[in-house]
C-alpha positions as CSV (number, residue, x, y, z in Angstrom):
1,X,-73.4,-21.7,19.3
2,X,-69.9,-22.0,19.8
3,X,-70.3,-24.3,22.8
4,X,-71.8,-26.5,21.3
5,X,-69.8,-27.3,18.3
6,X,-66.9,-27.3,20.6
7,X,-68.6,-30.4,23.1
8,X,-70.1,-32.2,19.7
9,X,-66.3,-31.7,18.7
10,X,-64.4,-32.9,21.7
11,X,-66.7,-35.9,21.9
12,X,-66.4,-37.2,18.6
13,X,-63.0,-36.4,18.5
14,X,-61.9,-38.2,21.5
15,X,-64.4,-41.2,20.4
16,X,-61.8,-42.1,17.5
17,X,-59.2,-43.0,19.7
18,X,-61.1,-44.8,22.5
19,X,-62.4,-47.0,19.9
20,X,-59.5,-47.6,18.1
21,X,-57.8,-48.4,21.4
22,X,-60.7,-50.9,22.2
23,X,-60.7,-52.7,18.9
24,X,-56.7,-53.3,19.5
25,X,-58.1,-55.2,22.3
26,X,-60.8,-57.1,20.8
27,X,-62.2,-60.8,21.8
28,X,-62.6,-61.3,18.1
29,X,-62.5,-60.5,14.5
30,X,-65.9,-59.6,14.3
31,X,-65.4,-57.3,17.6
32,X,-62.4,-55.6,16.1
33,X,-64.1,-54.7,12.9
34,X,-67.2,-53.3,15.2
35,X,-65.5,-51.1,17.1
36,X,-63.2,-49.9,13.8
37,X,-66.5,-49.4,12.3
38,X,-67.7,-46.7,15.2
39,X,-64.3,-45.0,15.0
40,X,-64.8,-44.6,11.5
41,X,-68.2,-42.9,11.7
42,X,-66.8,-41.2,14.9
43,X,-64.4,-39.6,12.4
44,X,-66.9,-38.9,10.1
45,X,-69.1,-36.7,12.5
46,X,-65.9,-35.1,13.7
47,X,-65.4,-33.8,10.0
48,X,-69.1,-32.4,10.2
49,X,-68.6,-30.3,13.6
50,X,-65.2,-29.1,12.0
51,X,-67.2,-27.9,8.9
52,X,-69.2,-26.5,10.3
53,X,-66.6,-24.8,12.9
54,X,-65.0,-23.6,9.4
55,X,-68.4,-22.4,8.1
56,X,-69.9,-20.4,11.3
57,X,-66.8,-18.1,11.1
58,X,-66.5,-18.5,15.2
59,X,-63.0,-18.7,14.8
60,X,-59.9,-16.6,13.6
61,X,-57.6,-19.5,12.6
62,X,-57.2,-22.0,10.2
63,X,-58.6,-25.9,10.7
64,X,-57.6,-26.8,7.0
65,X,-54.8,-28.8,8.5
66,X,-57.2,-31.0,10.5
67,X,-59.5,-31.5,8.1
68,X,-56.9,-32.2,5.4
69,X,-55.8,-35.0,8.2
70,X,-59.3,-36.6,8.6
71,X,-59.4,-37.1,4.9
């Protein structure tokens, strides 16, 4: 269901930033790397939902570019 993919999308989208901003903030070296780490699999889930968005044929436009920019 398009709905869905599009919330699973926006969340893990957003979550890449929001973690990168919190890691820039970090108490420590250890809390940086942690909060680098969830943006990282943040950006790997956001690469699934757009996959998928690719693969369901829901859409009438190209997302190459933005999954040429994850990678």
């Amino acid at each position: 269901n398009e709905y869905i993919i599009s919330k699973q999308l926006l969340r893990s989208g957003t979550s890449i930033g929001a973690n990168i901003e919190e890691a820039t903030a970090a108490q420590s070296k250890k809390d940086f790397l942690h909060k680098m780490s969830i943006a990282s699999k943040e950006a790997c889930e956001t690469l699934y939902w757009l996959r998928l968005l690719k693969n369901s044929n829901l859409i009438n436009f190209s997302i190459d570019e933005y999954l040429n920019e994850i990678n």
